[in-house]
C-alpha positions, 0 to 999 in steps of 0.5 A: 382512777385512770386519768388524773390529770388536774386541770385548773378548768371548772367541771361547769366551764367545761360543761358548758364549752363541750355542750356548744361544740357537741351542739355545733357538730350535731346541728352540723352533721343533721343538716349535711347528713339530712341533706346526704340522705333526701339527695344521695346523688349528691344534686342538692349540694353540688357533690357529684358521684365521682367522689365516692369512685375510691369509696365502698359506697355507690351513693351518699345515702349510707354516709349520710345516714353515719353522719345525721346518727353517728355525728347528729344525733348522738352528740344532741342526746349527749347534750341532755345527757350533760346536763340530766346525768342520768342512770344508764346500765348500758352506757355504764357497761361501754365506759371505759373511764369509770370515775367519770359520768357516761356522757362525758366518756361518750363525749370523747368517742364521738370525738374519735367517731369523727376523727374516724370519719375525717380521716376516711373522707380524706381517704376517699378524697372527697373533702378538703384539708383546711375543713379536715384540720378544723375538725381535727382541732374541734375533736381536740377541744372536745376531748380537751373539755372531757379531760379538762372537767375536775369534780362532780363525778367526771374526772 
C-alpha cells in the first residue's frame, strides 16, 4: 500500500464531494474551452491575441481544445467512472496507486493536469492570481477528497 493515510472522512462523502468539484471544473472548462475553440481570436470573451505574445501558441484554438478535453471532458468521464467503477486494462496500467480504483487515481492527475495548466497560463500572463490561487485551492480539495476516501477499494 502506498499511502496509508486514515482519514476520519467517509469514501461515500468524499465521493460525493469530488463528483461536485470534478462536475464543476468539467462544465467549466467545456463552456470556456468551447468558447476558446469557435472563436480562437479571443472576440467571443474579450481576450485579445497579445496575451499569448509569451506563449508557443499563435491563437486560443489549441489551448482551447487542452481545456474542453484535458479540464472538460475527462473530469465528466471520471464522474461516470466514480460511480460505475468500471473495469479497465488500460487505465489500470497508468495507475500508479494500486489499492486504490483508476477513477480516483485519475482524480488526482486531472488535479495536476490543472495545476499544470494554471501555472502556464501564469507563465504566459494571461490570467489573473486571485482566479490562479482558487484554482490552485480547488486542485487541493481534490486531491484531498482522493486521499481522504477510506474503504470500498480506494484507499
Amino acid at each position: 500500500m502506498i499511502c496509508s493515510i486514515n482519514f476520519p472522512m467517509k469514501t461515500k462523502s468524499a465521493r460525493n464531494f469530488l463528483i461536485a468539484l470534478l462536475a464543476f471544473l468539467g462544465l467549466g472548462a467545456i463552456g470556456g474551452g468551447g468558447v476558446l475553440i469557435i472563436s480562437p481570436g479571443g472576440e467571443l470573451i474579450g481576450m485579445p491575441l497579445s496575451m499569448l505574445d509569451h506563449s508557443p501558441f499563435n491563437n486560443f484554438f489549441l489551448p482551447g481544445i487542452i481545456l474542453f478535453s484535458i479540464l472538460g471532458i475527462a473530469p465528466l468521464l471520471l464522474i461516470v467512472a466514480l460511480n460505475k467503477k468500471p473495469g479497465s486494462k488500460l487505465a489500470e496500467r497508468f495507475n500508479f496507486f494500486s489499492d486504490m480504483h483508476w477513477s480516483w487515481t485519475y482524480s488526482i492527475y486531472v488535479a495536476f493536469a490543472l495545476i499544470f495548466w494554471i501555472t502556464n497560463r501564469n507563465d504566459f500572463s494571461f490570467s489573473s492570481k486571485l482566479a490562479a490561487y482558487l484554482l490552485y485551492v480547488f486542485s487541493c480539495c481534490n486531491n484531498f477528497c482522493c486521499l481522504a476516501a477510506t474503504g470500498e477499494n480506494t484507499i
